[in-house]
C-alpha positions in Angstrom: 0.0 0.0 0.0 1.5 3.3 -0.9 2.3 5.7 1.9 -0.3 8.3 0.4 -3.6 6.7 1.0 -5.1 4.6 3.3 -8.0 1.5 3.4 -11.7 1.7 3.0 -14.4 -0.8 3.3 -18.2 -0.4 1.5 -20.4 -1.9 4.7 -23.3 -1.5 2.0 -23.0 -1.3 -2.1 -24.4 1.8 -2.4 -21.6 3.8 -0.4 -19.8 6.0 -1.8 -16.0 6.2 -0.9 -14.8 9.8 0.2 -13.5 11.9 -2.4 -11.3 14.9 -3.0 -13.4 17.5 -5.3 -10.1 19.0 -6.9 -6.8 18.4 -6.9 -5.8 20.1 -3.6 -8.5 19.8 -1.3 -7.3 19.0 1.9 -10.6 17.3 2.5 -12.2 14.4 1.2 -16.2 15.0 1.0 -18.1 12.1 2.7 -21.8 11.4 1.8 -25.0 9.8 3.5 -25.6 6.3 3.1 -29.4 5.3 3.8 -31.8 3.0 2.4 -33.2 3.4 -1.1 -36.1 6.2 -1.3 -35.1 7.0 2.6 -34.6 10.4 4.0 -33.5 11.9 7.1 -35.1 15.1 8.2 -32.9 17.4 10.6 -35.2 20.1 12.5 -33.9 23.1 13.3 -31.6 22.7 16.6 -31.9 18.7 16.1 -28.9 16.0 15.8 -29.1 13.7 13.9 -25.9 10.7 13.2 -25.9 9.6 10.1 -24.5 6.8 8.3 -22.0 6.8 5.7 -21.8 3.1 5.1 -18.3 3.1 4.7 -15.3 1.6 7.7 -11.6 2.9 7.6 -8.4 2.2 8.9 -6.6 5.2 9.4 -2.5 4.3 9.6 -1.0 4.6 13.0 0.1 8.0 13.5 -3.0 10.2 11.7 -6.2 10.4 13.0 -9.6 11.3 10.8 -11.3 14.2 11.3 -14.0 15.0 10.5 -15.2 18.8 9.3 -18.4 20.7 8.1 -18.8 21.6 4.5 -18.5 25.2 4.3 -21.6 25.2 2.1 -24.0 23.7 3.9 -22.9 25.4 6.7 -23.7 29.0 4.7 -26.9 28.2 2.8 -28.7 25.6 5.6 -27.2 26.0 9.0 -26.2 22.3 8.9 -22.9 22.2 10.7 -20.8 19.3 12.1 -21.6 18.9 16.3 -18.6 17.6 17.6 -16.4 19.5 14.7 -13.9 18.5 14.3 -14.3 14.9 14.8 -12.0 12.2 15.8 -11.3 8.7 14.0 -8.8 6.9 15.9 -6.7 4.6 14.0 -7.5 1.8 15.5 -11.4 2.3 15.4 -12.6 0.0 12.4 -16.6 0.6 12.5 -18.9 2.4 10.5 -18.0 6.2 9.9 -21.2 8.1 11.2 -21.7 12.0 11.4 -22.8 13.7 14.3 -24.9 16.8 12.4 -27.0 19.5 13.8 -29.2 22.2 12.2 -28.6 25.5 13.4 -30.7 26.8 10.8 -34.3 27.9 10.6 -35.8 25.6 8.2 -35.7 21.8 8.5 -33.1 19.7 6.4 -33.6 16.9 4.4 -30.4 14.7 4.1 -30.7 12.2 1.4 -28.9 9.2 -0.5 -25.5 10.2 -2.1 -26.0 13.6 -0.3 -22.5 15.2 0.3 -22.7 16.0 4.8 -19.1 16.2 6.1 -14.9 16.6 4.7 -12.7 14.0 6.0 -9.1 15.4 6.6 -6.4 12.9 7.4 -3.6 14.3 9.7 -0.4 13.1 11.8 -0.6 13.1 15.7 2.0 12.9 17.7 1.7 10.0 20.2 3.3 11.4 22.9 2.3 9.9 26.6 2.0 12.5 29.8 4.7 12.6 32.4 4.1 13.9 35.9 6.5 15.8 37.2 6.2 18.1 40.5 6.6 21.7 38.4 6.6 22.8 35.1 9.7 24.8 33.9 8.8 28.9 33.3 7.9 30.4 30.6 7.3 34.0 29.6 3.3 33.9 29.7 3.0 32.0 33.2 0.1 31.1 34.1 -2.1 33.8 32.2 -5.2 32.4 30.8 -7.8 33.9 28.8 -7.4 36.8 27.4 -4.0 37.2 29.1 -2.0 38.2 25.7 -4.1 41.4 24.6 -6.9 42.3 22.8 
């Protein structure tokens, strides 16, 4: 397997795999994965998870996560809950996306319906060490709003 891609598995025939929609994009769009002539409606304020029908294994050292589409965001409101969202690489079920409606009209999600942008990117698995005190730095322990306007 080439060092630039990673696995995908169709849980149902009528997935789509996730797809890059130009040359550059850092994301790979996602779509909904229901039963034929199905639907899911989103009310405004609602959550809905929906299925993608589609399992991945993300190579140790990148996670998934998964964003909102800008456009759905501008023209409906529809928007990514837990944005962005984590795929570990070593979770192996169904992809599924946590949406919610912040619009004011309800949303119909259908079929083949493009809903979220997958973004692969390293982490660095670092563990934590306790220690008894943390060496200085210049900014201390200044929180919130601590740098400026």
């Amino acid at each position: 397997m080439p060092s630039s891609s990673f696995l995908v598995r169709r849980l149902h025939p009528g997935a789509a795999l996730p797809r890059r929609m130009t040359q550059f994009s850092a994301g790979l769009d996602i779509t909904a994965c229901l039963a034929p002539r199905d639907m899911l409606v989103i009310a405004p304020g609602e959550r809905e998870l929906v299925p993608t029908g589609l399992a991945l294994a993300i190579p140790i050292g990148y996670e998934g996560q998964v964003r909102p589409r800008s456009g759905l965001a501008l023209r409906h409101g529809i928007t990514v809950a837990n944005s962005p969202g984590t795929i570990d690489a070593d979770y192996r079920g169904e992809l599924k996306v946590l949406l919610v409606n912040l619009g004011a009209e309800p949303f119909e999600v259908l079929h083949g319906e493009r809903i979220a942008q997958l973004v692969l990117a390293p982490v660095a698995l670092l563990e934590p060490l306790e220690v008894e005190c943390l060496p200085e730095a210049d900014r201390g322990d200044g929180g919130f709003g601590s740098t400026g306007r």
